[in-house]
C-alpha positions as CSV (number, residue, x, y, z in Angstrom):
1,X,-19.6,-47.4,0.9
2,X,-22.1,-44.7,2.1
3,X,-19.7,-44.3,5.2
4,X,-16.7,-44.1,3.5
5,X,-18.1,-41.3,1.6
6,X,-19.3,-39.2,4.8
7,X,-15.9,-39.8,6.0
8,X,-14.2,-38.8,3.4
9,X,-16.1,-35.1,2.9
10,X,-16.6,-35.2,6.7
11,X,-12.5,-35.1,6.5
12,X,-12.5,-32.5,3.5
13,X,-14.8,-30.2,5.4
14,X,-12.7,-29.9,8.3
15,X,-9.0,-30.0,6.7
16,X,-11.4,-26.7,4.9
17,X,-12.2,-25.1,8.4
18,X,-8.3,-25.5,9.3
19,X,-7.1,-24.2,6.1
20,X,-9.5,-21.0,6.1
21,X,-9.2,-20.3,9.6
22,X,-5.2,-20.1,9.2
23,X,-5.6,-17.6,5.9
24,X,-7.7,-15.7,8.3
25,X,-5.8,-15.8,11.3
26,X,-2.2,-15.6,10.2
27,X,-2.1,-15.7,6.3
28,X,0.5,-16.2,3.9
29,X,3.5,-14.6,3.8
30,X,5.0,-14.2,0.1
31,X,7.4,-12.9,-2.1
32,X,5.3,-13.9,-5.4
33,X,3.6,-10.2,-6.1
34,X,6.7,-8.2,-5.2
35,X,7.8,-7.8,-8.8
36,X,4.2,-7.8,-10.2
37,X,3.7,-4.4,-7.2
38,X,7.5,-3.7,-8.2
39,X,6.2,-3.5,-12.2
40,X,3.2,-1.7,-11.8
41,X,5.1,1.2,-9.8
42,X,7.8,1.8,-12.3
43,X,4.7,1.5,-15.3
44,X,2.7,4.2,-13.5
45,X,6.2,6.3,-13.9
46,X,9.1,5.1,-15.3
47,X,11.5,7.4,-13.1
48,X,10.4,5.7,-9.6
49,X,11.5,2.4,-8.7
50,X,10.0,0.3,-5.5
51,X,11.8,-2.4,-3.5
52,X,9.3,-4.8,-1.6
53,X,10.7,-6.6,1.6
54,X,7.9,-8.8,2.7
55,X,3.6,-8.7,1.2
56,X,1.3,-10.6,3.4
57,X,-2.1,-12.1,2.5
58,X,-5.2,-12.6,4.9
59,X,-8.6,-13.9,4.5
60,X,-11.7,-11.6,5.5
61,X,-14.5,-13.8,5.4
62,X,-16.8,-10.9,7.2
63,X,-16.6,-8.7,3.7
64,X,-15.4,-11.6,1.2
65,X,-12.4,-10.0,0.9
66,X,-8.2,-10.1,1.0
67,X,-6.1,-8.1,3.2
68,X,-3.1,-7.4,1.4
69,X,0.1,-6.1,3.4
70,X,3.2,-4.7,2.0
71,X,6.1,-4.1,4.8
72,X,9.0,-2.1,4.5
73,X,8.8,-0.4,1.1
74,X,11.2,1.5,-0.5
75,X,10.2,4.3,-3.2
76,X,12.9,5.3,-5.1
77,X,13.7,8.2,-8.0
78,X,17.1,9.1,-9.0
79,X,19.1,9.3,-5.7
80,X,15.8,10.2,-3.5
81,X,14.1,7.3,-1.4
82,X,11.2,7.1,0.5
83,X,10.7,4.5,3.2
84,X,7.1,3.3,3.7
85,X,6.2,1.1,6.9
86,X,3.5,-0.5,5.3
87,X,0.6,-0.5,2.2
88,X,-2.1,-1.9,3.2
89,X,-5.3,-2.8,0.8
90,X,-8.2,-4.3,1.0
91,X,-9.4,-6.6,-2.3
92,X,-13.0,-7.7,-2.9
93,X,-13.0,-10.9,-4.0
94,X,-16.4,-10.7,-5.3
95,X,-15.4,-8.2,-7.9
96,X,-12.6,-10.1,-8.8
97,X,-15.0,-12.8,-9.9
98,X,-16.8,-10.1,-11.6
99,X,-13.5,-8.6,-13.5
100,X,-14.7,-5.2,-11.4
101,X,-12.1,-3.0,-10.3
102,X,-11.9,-4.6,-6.5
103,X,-9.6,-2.4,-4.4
104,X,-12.0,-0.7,-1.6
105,X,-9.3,1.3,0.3
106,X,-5.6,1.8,0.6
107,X,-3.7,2.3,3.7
108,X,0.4,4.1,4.0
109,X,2.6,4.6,6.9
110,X,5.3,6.2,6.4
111,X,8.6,6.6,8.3
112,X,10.6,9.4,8.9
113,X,11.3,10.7,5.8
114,X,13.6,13.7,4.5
115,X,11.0,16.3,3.5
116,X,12.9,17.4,0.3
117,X,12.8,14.1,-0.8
118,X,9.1,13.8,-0.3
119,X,8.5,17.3,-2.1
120,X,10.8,15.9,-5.0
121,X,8.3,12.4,-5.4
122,X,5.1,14.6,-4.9
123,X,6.6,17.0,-7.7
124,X,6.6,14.1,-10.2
125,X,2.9,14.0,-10.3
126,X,2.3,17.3,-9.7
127,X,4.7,19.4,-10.6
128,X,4.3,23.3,-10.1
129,X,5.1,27.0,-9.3
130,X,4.5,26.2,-5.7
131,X,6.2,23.1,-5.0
132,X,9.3,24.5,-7.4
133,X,9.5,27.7,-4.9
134,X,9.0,25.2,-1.9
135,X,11.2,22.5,-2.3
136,X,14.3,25.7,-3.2
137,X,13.4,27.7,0.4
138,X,13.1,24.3,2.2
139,X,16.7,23.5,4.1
140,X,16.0,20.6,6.1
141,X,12.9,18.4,8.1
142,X,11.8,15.2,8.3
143,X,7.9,14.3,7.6
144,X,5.7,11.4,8.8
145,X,2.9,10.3,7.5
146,X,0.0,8.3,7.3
147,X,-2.4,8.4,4.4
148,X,-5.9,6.5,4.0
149,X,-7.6,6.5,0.9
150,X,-11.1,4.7,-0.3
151,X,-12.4,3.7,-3.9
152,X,-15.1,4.1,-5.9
153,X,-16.6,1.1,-8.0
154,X,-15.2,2.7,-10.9
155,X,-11.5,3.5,-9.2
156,X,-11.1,6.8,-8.8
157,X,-10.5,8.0,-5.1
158,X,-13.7,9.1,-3.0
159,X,-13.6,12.7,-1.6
160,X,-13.7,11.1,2.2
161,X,-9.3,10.8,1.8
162,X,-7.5,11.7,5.0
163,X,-3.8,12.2,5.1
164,X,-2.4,13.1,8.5
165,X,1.7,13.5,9.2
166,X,3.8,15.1,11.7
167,X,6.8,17.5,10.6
168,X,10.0,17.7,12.4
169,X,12.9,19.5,12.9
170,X,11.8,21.9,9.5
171,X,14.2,24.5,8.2
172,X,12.6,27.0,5.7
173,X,15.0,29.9,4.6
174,X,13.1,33.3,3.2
175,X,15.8,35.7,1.8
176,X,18.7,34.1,3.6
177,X,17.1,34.6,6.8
């Protein structure tokens, strides 16, 4: 009886080591959060709209964490769209048990983008004088970007943000010139 029993969690422990070492190697592709990510973009602001190709989920044993990956997103308002590479985030699981706020930092990569397009999204949440007057003597470019942001326990975004990008091909026209 008292083998059987060793057997038995002797097998549980190692189908365990297989199981976590595959969430941490190669994780689990899904389609399950899309809308749930799709929802909370269009509650934040009811005049953007995402579509979600492909979110993948990885293990990170080293922090206790979940590396979640969003590929090929598409940000949409009106007829604008901008096209994301990825979102990447990184979850604490031990806040999660804790009902914390658990999102330590946020990674975007953008692709090339139209740079009016990205002036019009920015001017959705922020919208002023200088943005107005930028997006009207802006004639053409394309902007790259990549943006990495970190948390606070309480969610709001530390000062350390970087957000790097690479402009190309920009047309700005000052008095028809």
């Amino acid at each position: 009886m008292l083998k059987k029993i060793i057997k038995f969690f002797s097998f549980l422990i190692i189908i365990s080591g297989f199981l976590v070492g595959y969430l941490s190697f190669f994780g689990i592709e899904t389609q399950r959060f899309n809308k749930l990510i799709q929802e909370k973009i269009s509650k934040s602001d009811g005049r953007v709209t995402a579509k979600i190709d492909k979110v993948k989920i990885l293990l990170n044993l080293s922090d206790f964490s979940i590396n979640i990956k969003a590929s090929d997103v598409d940000l949409m308002n009106e007829d604008k769209k901008i096209q994301l590479e990825n979102i990447s985030t990184n979850f604490s699981l031990g806040a999660f048990l804790k009902k914390e706020f658990g999102i330590k930092n946020v990674s975007i990569e953008s692709k090339d983008n139209n740079l009016k397009d990205v002036v019009n999204f920015i001017r959705i949440y922020k919208n002023n004088a200088q943005l107005i007057i930028f997006e009207k003597i802006l004639k053409k470019g394309l902007i790259n970007a990549n943006i990495e942001l970190n948390f606070a326990e309480d969610g709001k975004i530390k000062k350390n943000y970087q957000v790097k990008g690479l402009v190309k091909d920009a047309e700005i026209r000052l008095l028809n010139k």
